[in-house]
MARLO-927870 format. One record per residue (C-alpha): x, y, z; residue in one letter; residue number from 1. Coordinates in nm, 3 decimals, m for minus. Layout:
<sites>
xx X, yy Y, zz Z, kolro A, lokol NUM
...
</sites>
This chain:
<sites>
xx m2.220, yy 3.584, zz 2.482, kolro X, lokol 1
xx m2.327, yy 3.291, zz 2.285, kolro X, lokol 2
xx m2.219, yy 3.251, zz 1.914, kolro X, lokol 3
xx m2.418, yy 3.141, zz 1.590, kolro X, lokol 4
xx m2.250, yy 2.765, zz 1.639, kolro X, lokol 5
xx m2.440, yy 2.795, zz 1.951, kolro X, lokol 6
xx m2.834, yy 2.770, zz 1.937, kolro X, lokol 7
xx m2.886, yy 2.456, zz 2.149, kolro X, lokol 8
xx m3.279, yy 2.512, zz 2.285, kolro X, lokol 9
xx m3.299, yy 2.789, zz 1.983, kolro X, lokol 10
xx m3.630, yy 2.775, zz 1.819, kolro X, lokol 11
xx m3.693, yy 2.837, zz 1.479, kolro X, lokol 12
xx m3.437, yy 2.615, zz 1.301, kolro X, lokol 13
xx m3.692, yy 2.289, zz 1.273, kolro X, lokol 14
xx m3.643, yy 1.929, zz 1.311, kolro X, lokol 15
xx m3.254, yy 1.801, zz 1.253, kolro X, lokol 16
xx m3.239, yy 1.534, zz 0.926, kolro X, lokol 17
xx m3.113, yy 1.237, zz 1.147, kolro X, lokol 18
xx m3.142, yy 1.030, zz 0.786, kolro X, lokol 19
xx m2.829, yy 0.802, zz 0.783, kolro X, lokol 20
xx m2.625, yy 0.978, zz 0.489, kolro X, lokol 21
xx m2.310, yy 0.739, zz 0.363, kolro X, lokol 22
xx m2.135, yy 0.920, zz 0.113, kolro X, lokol 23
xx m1.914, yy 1.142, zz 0.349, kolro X, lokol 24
xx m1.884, yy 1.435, zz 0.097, kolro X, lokol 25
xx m2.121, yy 1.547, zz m0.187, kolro X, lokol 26
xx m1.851, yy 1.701, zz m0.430, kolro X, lokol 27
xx m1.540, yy 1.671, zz m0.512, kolro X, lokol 28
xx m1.474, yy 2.042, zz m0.370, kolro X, lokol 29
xx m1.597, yy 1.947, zz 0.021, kolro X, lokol 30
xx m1.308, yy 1.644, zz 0.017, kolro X, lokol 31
xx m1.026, yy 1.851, zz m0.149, kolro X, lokol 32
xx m1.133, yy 2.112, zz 0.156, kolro X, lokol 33
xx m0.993, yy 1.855, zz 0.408, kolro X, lokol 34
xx m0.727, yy 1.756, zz 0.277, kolro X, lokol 35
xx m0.642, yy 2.115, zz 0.270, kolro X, lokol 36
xx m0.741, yy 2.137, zz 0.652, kolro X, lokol 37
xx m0.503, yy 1.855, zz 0.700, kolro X, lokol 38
xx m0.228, yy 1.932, zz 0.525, kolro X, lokol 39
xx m0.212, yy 2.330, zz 0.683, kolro X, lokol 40
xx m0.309, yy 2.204, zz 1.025, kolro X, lokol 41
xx 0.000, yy 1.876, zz 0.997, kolro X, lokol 42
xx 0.264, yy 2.209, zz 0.871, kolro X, lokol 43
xx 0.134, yy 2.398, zz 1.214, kolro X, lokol 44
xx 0.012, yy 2.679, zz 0.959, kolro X, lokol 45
xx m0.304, yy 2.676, zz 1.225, kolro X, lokol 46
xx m0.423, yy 2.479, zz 1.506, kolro X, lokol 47
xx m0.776, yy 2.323, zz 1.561, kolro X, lokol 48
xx m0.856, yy 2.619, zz 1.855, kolro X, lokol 49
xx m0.771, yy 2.845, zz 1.606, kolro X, lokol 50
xx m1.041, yy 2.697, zz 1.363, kolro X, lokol 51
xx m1.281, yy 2.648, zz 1.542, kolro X, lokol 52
xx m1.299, yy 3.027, zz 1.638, kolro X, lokol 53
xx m1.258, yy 3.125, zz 1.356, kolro X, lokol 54
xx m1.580, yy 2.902, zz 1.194, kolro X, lokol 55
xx m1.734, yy 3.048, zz 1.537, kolro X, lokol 56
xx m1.685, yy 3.370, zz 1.459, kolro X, lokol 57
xx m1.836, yy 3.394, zz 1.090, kolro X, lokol 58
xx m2.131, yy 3.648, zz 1.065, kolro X, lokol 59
xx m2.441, yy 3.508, zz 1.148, kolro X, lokol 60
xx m2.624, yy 3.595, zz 0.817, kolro X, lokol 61
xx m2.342, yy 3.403, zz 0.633, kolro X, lokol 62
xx m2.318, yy 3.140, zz 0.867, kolro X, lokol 63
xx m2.704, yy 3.036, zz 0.894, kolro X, lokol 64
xx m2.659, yy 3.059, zz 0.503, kolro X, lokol 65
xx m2.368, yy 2.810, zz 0.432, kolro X, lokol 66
xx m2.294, yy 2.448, zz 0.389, kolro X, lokol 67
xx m2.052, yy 2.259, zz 0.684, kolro X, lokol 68
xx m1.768, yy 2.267, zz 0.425, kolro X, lokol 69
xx m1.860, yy 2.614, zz 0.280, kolro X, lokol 70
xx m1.800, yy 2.697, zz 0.631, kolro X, lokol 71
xx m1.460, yy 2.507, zz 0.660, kolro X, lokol 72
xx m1.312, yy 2.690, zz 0.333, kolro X, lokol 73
xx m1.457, yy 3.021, zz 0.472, kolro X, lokol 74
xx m1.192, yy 2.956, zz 0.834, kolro X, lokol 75
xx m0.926, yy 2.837, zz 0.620, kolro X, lokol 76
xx m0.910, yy 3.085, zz 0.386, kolro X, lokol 77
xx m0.983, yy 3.351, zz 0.650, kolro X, lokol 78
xx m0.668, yy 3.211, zz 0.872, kolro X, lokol 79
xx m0.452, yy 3.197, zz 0.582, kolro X, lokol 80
xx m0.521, yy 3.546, zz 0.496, kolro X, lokol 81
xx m0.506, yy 3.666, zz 0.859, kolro X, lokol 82
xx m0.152, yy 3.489, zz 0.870, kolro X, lokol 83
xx m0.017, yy 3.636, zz 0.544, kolro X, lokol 84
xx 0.009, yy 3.303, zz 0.353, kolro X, lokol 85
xx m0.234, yy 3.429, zz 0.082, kolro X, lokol 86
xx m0.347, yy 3.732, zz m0.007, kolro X, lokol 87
xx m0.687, yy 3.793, zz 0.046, kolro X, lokol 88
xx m0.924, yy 3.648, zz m0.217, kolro X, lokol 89
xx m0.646, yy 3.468, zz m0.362, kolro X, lokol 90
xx m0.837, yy 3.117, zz m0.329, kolro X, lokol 91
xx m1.157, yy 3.229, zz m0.530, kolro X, lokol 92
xx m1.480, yy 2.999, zz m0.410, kolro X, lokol 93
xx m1.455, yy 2.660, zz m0.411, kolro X, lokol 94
xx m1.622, yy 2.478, zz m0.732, kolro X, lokol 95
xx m1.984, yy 2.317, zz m0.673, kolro X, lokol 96
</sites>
């Protein structure tokens, strides 16, 4: 069964931006999110299977809805909280 991260031949979604973007993150937020991914994935808190099921497995209404960091602080905080680190909604939303 195909996920949401899959729609390769989907249509629907239009034409993909191939615009050359060089700033790397568009608020402050998006690079304190990878740090964050960095720092739990170097302390073996997770493991980049584990994340990437986990972004795979967001609901397709919220997926289709969120930014590619939106969707990295949604895995994070959803493997911290399945792990016991935090307690759920501890974390908040990041700041846009």
């Amino acid at each position: 069964m195909a996920r949401i991260n899959d729609v390769g031949g989907t249509q629907g979604f239009g034409a993909i931006d191939t615009t050359d973007d060089p700033e790397p993150f568009h608020a402050d937020w998006e690079a304190r999110v990878v740090g964050l991914f960095n720092a739990l994935r170097a302390q073996g808190i997770f493991n980049l299977d584990e994340f990437r099921d986990t972004i795979e497995t967001i609901p397709p209404a919220e997926y289709l809805t969120m930014s590619y960091y939106e969707r990295w602080f949604t895995a994070i905080t959803t493997l911290l909280e399945r792990k016991g680190v935090i307690e759920p909604g501890e974390l908040g939303e990041p700041d846009a």
